[in-house]
C-alpha positions as CSV (number, residue, x, y, z in Angstrom):
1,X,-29.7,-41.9,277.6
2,X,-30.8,-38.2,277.7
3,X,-27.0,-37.2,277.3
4,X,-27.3,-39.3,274.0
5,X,-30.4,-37.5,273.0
6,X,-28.7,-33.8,274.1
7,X,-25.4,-35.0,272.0
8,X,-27.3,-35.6,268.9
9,X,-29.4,-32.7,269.2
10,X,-26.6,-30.5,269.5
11,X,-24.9,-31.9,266.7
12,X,-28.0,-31.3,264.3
13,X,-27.4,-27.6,265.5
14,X,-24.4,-27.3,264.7
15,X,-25.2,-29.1,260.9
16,X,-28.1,-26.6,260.6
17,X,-25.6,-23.7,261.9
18,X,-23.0,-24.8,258.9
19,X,-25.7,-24.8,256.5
20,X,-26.9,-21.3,257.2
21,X,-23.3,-20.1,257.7
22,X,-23.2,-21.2,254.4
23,X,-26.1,-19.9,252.9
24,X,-24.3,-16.2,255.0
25,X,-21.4,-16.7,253.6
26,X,-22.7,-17.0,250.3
27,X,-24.7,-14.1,250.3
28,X,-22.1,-11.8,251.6
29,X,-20.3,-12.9,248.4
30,X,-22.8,-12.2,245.6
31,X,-23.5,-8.4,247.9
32,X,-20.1,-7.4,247.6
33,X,-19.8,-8.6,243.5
34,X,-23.2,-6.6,243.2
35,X,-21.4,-3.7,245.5
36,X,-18.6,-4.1,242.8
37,X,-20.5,-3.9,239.4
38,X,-23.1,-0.9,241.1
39,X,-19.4,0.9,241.4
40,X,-18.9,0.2,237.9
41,X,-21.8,1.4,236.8
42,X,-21.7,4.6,238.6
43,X,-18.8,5.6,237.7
44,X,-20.2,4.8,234.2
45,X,-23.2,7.3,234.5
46,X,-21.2,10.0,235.9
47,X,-18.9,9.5,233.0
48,X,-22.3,10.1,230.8
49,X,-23.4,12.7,232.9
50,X,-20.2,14.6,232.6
51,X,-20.3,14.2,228.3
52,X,-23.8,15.3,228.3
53,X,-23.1,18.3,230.4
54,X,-20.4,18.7,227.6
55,X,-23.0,18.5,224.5
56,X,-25.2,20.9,226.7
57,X,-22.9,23.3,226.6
58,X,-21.6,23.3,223.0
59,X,-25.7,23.3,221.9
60,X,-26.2,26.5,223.9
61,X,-22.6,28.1,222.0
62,X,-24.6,26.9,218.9
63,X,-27.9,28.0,219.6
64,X,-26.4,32.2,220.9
65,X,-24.5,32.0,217.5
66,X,-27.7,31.0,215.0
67,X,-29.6,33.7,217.1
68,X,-27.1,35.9,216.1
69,X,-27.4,35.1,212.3
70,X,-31.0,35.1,212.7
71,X,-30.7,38.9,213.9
72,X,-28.3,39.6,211.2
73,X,-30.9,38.1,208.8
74,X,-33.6,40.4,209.8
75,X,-31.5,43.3,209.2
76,X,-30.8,42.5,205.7
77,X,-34.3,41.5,205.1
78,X,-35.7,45.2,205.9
79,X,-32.8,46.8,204.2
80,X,-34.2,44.6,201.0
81,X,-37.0,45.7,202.0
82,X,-36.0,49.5,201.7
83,X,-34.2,48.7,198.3
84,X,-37.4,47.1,196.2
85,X,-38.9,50.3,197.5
86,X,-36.6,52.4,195.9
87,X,-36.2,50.6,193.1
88,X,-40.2,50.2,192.5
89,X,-39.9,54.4,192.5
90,X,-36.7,54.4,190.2
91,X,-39.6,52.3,187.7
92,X,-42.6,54.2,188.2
93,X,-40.2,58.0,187.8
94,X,-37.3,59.5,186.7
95,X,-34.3,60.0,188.5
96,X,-31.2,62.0,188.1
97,X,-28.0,60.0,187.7
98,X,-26.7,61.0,191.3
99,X,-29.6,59.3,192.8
100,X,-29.1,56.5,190.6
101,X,-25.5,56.2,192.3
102,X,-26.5,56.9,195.7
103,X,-29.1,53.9,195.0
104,X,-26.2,52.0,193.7
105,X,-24.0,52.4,196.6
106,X,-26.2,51.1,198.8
107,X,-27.3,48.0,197.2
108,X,-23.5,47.3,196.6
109,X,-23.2,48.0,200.8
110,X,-26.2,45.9,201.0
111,X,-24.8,43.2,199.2
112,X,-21.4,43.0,200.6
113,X,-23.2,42.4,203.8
114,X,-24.8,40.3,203.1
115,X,-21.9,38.0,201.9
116,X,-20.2,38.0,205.2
């Protein structure tokens, strides 16, 4: 009788062994589909990563060339500045006709500048 007893006993472990085998087996499956689709998306983000890097750089192009305007902006702004003056005294006196060119010449320079 206690053979009978050990027999089924050993078959129930080797039931509950399947089942958890199983349960492994099962396991290791959905790991390695998640290990999959983790791959996926990494080599997603560092496809991101890399385009960002890209906008990054073509912001800071874009950002060194408007600093450059705004420089350029400046100057003409205090060389209008020096021109109202000149013409406020061209209002308030008299000026010979060479100054009158001279005046000329520079607004035309100042202008032509400022086109560009």
């Amino acid at each position: 009788m206690t053979k009978k007893i050990i027999k089924k006993e050993s078959t129930q472990n080797h039931h509950s062994r399947d089942e958890y085998t199983v349960v492994l087996e099962d396991i290791r499956s959905q790991f390695k589909v998640f290990g999959e689709v983790l791959g996926d998306v990494k080599e997603i983000v560092t496809e991101h990563t890399a385009r960002l890097e890209n906008v990054e750089n073509r912001l800071g192009g874009v950002e060194n060339q408007l600093g450059g305007v705004e420089n350029r902006l400046e100057n003409v702004e205090n060389d209008m500045g020096t021109v109202k003056k000149e013409l406020s005294i061209i209002r308030h006196n008299q000026i010979t006709r060479d100054e009158f060119k001279l005046l000329k010449t520079r607004v035309d320079r100042l202008e032509h500048i400022t086109k560009k």
